[in-house]
C-alpha positions in Angstrom: 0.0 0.0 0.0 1.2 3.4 -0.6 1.9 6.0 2.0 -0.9 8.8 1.3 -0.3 12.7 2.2 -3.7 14.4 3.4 -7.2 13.9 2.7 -8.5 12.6 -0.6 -10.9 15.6 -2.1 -14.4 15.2 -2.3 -14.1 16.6 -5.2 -11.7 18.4 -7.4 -13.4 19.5 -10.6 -14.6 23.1 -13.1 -16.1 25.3 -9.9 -15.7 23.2 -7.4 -12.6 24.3 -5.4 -11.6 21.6 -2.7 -8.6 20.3 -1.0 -7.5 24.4 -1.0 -4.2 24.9 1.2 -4.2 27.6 3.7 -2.4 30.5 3.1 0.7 30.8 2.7 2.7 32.0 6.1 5.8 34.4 6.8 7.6 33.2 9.9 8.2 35.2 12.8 11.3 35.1 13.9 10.1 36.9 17.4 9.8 34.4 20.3 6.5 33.2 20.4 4.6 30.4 22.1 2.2 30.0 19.3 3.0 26.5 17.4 5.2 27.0 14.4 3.3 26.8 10.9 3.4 24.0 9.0 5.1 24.6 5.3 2.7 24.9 2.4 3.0 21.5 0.7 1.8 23.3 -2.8 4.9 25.6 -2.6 7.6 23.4 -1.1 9.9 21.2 -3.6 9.8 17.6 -4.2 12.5 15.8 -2.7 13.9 12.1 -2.8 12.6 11.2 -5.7 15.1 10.5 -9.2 13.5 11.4 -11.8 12.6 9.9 -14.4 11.3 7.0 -12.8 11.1 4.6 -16.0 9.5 0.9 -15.6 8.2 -1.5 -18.8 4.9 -2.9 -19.6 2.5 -4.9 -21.5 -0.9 -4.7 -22.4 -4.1 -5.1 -24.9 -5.5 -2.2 -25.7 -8.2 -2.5 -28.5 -7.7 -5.6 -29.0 -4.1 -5.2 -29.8 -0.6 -6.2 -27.9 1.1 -3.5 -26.9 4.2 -3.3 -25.2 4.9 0.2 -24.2 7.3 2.5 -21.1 5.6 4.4 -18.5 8.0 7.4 -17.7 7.1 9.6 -14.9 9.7 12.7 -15.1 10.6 15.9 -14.7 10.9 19.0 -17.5 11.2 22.8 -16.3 9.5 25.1 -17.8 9.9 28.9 -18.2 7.3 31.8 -17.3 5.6 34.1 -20.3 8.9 36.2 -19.5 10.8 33.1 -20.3 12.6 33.3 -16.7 12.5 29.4 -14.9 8.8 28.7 -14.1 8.0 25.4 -13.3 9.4 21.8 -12.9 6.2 20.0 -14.3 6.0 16.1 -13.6 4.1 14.2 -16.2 2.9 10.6 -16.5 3.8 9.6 -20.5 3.1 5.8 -22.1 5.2 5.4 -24.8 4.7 2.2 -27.0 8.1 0.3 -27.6 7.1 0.3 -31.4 7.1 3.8 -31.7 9.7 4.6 -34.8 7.4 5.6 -37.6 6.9 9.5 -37.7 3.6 10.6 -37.3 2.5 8.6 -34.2 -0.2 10.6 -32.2 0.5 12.5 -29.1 -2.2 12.5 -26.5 -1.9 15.5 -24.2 -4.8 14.8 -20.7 -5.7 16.5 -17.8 -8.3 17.6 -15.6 -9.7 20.4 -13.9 -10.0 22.7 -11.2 -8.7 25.1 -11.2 -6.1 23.7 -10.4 -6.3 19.5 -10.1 -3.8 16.7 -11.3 -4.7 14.6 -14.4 -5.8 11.4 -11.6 -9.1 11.4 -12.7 -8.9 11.3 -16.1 -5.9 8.7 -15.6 -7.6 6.4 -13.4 -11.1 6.5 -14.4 -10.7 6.6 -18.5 -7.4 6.9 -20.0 -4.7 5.4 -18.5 -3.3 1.5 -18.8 -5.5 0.6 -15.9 -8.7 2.0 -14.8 -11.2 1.9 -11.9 -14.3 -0.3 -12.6 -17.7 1.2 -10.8 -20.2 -1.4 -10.8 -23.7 -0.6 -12.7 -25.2 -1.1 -9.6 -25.5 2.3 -8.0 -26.3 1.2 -4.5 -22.8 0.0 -4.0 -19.9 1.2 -2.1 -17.6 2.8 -5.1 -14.9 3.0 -2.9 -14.5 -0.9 -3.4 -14.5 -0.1 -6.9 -11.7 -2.6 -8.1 -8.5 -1.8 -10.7 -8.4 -3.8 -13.4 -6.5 -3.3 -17.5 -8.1 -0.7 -19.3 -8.6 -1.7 -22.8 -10.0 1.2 -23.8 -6.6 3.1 -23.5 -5.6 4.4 -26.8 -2.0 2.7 -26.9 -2.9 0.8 -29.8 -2.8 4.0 -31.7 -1.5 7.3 -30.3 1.1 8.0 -27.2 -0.3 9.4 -24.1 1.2 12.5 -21.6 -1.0 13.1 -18.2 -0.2 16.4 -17.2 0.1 17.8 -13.6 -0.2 21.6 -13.0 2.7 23.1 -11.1 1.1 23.3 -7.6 -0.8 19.7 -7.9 0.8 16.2 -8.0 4.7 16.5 -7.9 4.5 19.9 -10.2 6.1 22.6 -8.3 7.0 26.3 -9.4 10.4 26.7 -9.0 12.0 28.4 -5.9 11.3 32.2 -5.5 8.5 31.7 -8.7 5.5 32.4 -6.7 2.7 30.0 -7.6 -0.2 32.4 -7.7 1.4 33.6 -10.6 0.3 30.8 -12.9 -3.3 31.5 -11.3 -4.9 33.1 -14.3 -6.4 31.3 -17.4 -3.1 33.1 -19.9 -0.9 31.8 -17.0 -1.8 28.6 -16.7 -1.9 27.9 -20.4 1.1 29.4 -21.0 2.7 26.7 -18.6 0.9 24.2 -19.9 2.3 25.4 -23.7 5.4 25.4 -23.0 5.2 21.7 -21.2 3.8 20.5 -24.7 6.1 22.2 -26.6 9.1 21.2 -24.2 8.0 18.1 -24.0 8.0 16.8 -27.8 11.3 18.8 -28.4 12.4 16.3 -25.5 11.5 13.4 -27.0 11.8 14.2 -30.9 8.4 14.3 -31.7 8.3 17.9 -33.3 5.5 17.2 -36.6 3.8 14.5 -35.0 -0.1 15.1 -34.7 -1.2 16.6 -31.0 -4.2 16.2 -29.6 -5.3 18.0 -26.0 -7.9 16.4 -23.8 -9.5 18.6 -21.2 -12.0 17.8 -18.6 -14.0 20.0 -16.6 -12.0 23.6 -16.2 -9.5 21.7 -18.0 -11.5 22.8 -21.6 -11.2 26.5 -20.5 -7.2 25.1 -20.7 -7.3 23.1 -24.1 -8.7 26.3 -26.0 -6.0 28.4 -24.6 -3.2 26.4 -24.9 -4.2 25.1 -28.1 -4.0 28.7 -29.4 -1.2 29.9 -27.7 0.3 26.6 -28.8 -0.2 28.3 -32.5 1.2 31.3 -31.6 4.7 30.4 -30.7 7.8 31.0 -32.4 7.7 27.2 -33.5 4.2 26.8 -33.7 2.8 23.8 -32.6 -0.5 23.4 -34.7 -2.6 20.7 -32.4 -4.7 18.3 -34.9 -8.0 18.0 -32.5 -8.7 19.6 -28.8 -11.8 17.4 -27.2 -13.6 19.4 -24.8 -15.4 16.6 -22.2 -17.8 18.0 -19.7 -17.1 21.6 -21.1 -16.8 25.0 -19.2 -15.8 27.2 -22.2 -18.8 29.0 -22.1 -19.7 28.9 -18.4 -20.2 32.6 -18.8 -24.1 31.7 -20.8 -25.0 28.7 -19.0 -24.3 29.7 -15.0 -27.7 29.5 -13.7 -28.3 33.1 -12.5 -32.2 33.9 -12.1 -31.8 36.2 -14.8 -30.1 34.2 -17.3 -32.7 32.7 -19.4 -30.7 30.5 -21.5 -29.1 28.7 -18.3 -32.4 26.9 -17.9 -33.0 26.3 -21.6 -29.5 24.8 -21.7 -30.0 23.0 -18.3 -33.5 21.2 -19.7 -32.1 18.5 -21.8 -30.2 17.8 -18.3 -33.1 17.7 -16.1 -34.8 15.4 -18.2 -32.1 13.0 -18.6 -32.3 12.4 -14.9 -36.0 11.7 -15.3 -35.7 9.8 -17.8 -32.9 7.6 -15.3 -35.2 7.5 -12.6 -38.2 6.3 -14.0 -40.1 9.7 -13.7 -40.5 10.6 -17.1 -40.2 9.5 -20.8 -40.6 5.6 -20.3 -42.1 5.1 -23.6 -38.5 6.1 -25.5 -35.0 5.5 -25.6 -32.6 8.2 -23.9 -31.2 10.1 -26.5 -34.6 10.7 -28.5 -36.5 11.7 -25.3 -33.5 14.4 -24.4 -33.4 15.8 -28.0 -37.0 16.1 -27.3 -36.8 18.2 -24.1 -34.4 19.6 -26.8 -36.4 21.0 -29.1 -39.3 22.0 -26.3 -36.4 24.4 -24.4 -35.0 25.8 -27.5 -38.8 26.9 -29.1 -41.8 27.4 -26.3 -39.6 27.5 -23.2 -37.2 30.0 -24.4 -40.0 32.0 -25.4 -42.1 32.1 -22.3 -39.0 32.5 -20.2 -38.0 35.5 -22.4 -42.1 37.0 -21.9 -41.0 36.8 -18.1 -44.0 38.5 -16.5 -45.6 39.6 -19.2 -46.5 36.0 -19.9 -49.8 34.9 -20.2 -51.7 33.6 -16.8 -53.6 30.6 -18.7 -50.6 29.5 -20.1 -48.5 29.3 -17.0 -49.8 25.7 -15.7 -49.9 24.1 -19.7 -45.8 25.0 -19.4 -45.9 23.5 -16.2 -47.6 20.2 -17.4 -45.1 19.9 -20.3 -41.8 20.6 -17.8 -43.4 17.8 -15.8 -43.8 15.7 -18.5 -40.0 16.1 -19.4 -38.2 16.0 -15.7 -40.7 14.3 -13.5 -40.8 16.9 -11.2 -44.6 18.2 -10.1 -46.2 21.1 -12.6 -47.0 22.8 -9.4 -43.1 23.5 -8.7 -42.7 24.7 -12.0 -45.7 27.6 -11.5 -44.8 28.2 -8.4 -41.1 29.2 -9.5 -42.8 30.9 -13.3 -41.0 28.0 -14.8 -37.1 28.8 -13.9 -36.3 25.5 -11.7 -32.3 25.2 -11.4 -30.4 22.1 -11.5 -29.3 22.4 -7.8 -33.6 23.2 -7.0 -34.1 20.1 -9.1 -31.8 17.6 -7.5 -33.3 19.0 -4.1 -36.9 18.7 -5.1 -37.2 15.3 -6.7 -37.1 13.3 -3.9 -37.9 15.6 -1.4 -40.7 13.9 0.4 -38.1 11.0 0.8 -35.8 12.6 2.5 -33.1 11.9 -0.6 -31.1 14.1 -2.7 -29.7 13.8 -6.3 -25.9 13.9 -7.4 -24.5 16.9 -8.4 -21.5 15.5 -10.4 -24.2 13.2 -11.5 -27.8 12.8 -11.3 -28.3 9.0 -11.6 -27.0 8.9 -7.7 -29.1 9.1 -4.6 -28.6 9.4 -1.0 -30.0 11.3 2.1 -30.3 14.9 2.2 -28.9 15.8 5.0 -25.5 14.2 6.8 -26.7 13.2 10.3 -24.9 15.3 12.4 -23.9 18.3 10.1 -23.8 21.6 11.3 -26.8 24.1 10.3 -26.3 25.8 6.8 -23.8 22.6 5.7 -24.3 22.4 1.7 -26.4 19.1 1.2 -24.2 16.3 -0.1 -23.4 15.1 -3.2 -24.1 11.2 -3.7 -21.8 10.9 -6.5 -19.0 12.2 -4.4 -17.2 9.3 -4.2 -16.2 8.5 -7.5 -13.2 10.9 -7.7 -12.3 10.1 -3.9 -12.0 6.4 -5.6 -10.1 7.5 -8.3 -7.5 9.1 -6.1 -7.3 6.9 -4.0 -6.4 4.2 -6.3 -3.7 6.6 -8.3 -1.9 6.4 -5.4 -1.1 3.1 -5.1 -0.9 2.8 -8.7 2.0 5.2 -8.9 4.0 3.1 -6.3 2.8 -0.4 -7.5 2.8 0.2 -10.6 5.0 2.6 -11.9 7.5 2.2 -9.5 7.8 5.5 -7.7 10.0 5.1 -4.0 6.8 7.3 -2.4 3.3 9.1 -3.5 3.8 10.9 0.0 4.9 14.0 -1.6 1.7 13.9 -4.4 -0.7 16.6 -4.1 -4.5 16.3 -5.2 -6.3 19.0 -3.6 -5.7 22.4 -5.7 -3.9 25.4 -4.1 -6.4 27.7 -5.2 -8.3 29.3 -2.3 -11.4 29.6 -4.2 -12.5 30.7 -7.8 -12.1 35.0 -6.9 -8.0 33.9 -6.6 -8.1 33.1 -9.9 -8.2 35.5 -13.3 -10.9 34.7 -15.5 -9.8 36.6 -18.3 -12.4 40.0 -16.8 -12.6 42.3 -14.5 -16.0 43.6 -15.2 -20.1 43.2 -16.4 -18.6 44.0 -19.8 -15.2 42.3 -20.2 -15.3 39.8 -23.1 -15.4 36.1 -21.7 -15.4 34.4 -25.0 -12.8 31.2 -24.0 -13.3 29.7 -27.2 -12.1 32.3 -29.4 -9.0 31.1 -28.4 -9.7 28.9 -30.5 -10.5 31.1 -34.0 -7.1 31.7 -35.1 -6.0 28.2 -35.6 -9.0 26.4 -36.8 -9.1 28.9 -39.9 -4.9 28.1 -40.0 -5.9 24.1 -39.7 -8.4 23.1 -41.5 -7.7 19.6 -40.7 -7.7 20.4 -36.9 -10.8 19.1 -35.3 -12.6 19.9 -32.1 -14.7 17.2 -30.5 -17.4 18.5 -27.7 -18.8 15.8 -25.3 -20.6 15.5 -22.1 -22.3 13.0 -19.6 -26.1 13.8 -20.1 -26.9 13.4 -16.1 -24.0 15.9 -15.2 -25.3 18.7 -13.9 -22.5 20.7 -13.6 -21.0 20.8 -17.1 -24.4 19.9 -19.2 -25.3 18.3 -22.3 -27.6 21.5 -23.5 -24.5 23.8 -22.6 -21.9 22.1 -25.1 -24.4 22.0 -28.1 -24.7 25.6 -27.3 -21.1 26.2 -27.4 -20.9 24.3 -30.8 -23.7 26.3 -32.4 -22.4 29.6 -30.8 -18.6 29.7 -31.6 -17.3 31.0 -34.8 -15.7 27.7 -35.3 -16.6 26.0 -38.8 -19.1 23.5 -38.2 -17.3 21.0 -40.3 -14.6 20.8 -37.7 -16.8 19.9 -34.8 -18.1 17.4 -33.4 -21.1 17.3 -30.6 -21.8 14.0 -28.6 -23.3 13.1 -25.6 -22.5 9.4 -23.2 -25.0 8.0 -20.8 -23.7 9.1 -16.9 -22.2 12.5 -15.5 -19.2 14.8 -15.4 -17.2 11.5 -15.0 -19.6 9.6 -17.3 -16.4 6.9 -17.9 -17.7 5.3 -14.7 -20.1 3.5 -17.1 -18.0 0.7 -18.8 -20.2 1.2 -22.1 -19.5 5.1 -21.8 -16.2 4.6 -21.3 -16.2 2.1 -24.6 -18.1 4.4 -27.2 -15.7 7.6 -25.3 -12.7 5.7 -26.8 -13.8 4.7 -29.6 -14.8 8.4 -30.4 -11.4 9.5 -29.3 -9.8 6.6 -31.3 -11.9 7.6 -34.5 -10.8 11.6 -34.3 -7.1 10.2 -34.2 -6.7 8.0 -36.5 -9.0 10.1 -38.4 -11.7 7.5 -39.4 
């Protein structure tokens, strides 16, 4: 078993800051009787530990033997002024029969801001993976590790990549780390990882592909274009954008922003549609393009009448909202037809006592911990997934990969909270438009792709929200892609999810 360093987050995921380390603390050098501060584990070096820490494996991936070496080192990296920034630690799988030029590269990570790339490593990606069972009512966290064959080593090389201040990523000494706080910052570190990290290996030309999850699609579009914009532009061949929070700016559910719950409908119904409660007499995806089509026509149009809307047709709305989520007409009328996703997961089982997931809706459990403190935040019953997922990274890197300790491996993010970080704005009028980052090299690329995808019970990163995006950017619609997978923000949990994710993946890099 491996030696774990504090608790394993909740969750660490787009808006949902956890694990955050206290401040950071001047000593006094005055005598004092007050106990001395522990060091800020986000800011303090890793030590002990040779890098690169290189070990050999085998495996079928796809149905195809692939033998392949797991590296996990070390590359610094300098700031936007191009002083020393960062000594960035990476996870890479290499397959031993890489010689041809033109193999894929790969690029994964996750959230936050900021997270390591655990989740996606453990729960989708990576050689082995975490198996949830389909049975909800069981305890994930005796979710077992078995092969992943769904990992794309048959055709492409992967890179998991840890943000300086998560994992064993450190700025360097005197660098302080709130520097890379900022969306430019943070893809500018995560740019020049990429770049140093194919110069490093000699695989300058070969096609790049950036995965991001959660928060870590607000980092794909950025560092995919500032990527372009180097001296020695790297032009990346796809970006996939999974649970997307590129355009968080039009879907945040704020009373007043209309097209959050036109977005957030397709979402709502999904759930419904899991729990029995409402579209029994069709398959999934149908019955959520249906609440599709309702949201984008009639709903949008009565929510846009706002009061001016006519009484009689308040409680035919109603009918038809219940129809689609399975919760009562009369919440809909009561609330003039704007019910949020976190009103939704609270109401629906209400009068049993039971709450929703937030991460995802398929999960149930009591809405209130026995015990908590007045004005606690209700749970999440999905919570445990990720907690899983860390959990079993850890022994995987000692086990595994061979590393001497994971004592030193952060997985809570060093952000204290989402007004630390620099979104790009300052005011009601700045310009949050993430995906224009994007603009400059889809007109350059025409072969570059951009593949959108979400879990249609996730109610934090929603299925409405990304088809938005799709239809909203300026990006030519023959270079995107729009899908949706059965589950939530980590909809992988689902074995067949997890299948058709791949196989989508593997399709946009070998380009079939």
């Amino acid at each position: 078993m491996t030696f774990r360093t504090g608790r394993l987050p909740a969750f660490t995921l787009a808006f949902a800051i956890v694990g955050c380390a206290p401040s950071p603390v001047t000593e006094d050098t005055t005598a004092s009787s007050a106990p001395r501060a522990e060091p800020d584990p986000h800011r303090t070096a890793v030590s002990g530990i040779a890098f690169p820490v290189v070990s050999r494996h085998e495996g079928v991936f796809n149905g195809q033997r692939v033998r392949y070496t797991a590296m996990v080192d070390q590359l610094a990296v300098a700031d936007g002024d191009g002083a020393p920034g960062a000594n960035i630690v990476s996870t890479a799988y290499v397959a031993e029969a890489t010689a041809a030029e033109g193999r894929p590269v790969v690029f994964y990570w996750n959230g936050g801001p900021i997270s390591p790339s655990v989740y996606l490593h453990m729960g989708f990606a990576g050689p082995k993976r975490v198996a949830f069972s389909e049975d909800l009512s069981k305890d994930v966290a005796a979710a077992a590790v078995v092969d992943n064959p769904h990992a794309l080593l048959d055709v492409a090389d992967l890179v998991f990549f840890d943000p300086a201040g998560t994992g064993f990523s450190r700025a360097v000494p005197g660098k302080p780390l709130d520097d890379y706080f900022s969306i430019v910052a943070d893809a500018q570190q995560t740019a020049a990882f990429i770049a140093g990290w194919l110069d490093a290996h000699d695989r300058r030309g070969d096609p790049v592909y950036l995965f991001g999850e959660s928060y870590g699609t607000n980092r794909a579009v950025e560092t995919a274009g500032q990527l372009a914009a180097l001296a020695e532009p790297v032009l990346v061949d796809g970006v996939v954008l999974f649970g997307q929070a590129v355009n968080i700016i039009e879907y945040a559910q704020r009373p007043m922003n209309i097209i959050s719950y036109v977005v957030s409908l397709p979402t709502l119904a999904a759930i419904g549609w899991h729990h029995g409660l409402a579209g029994q007499d069709q398959e999934l995806a149908p019955f959520v393009e249906s609440a599709w089509d309702f949201a984008g026509t009639q709903y949008l149009q009565a929510l846009f009448q706002g009061n001016a809307l006519p009484a009689e047709r308040l409680q035919p709305l109603s009918e038809r909202l219940e129809a689609l989520t399975g919760l009562d007409a009369e919440v809909f009328v009561a609330s003039r037809l704007r019910v949020s996703k976190e009103q939704y997961r609270r109401a629906l089982f209400r009068d049993e006592g039971l709450i929703i997931g937030r991460a995802d809706g398929r999960y149930v459990g009591p809405a209130q911990v026995e015990g908590a403190a007045a004005g606690t935040p209700p749970p999440d019953p999905s919570g445990g997934l990720p907690a899983r997922l860390a959990e079993a990274y850890l022994d995987y890197l000692v086990d595994n990969l061979g590393v001497p300790s994971a004592e030193q491996y952060l997985l809570g993010s060093p952000v204290r909270g989402l007004a630390a970080w620099e979104w790009k704005g300052q005011s009601p009028f700045s310009h949050y438009a993430y995906g224009d980052a994007l603009d400059a090299l889809l007109e350059s690329h025409p072969g570059a792709r951009v593949l959108v995808s979400a879990g249609y019970q996730d109610t934090m990163t929603t299925a409405g929200a990304s088809r938005y995006l799709a239809r909203q950017a300026r990006w030519p619609r023959e270079q995107v892609d729009v899908v949706f997978y059965p589950g939530g923000h980590m909809a992988y949990s689902i074995e067949s999810s997890a299948r058709a994710m791949a196989d989508d993946l593997r399709a946009l890099v070998t380009r079939r």
